[in-house]
N, C-alpha and C positions, 0 to 999 in steps of 0.2 A: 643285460650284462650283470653279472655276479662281480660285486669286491671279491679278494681272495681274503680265505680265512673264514666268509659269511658260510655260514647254515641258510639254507632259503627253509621255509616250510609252506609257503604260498607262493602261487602265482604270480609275475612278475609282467608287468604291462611292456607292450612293445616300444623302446625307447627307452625305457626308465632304468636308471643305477640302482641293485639289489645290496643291502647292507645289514649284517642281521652279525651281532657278538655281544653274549652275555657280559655284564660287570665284573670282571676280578671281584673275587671274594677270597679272604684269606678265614681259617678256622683256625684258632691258634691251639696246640696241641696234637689233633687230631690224627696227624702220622702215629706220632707213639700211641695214644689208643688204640688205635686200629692193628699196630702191629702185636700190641700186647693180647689183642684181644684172637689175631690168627693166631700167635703163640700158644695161647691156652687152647684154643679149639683142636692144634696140631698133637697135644700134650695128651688130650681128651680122647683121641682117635687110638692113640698108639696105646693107652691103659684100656680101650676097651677090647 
């Protein structure tokens, strides 16, 4: 049986409950780096 939500990546024994979900991690800023940084790449494309 799989929980819902899990990722298996191995084999699960016959009978046994599968449960597999990363830890929340928060990166604080990251959205606006990341969009700043498509921004310039989008910016980059169109001057070349």
């Amino acid at each position: 049986m799989t929980a819902s939500g899990s990722v298996i990546t191995r084999d699960v024994a016959p009978g046994a409950l599968a449960l597999a979900r990363a830890r929340q991690e928060e990166k604080p800023g990251f959205a606006q780096k990341f969009f700043q940084r498509l921004r310039a790449l989008k910016a980059a494309k169109t001057k070349a």
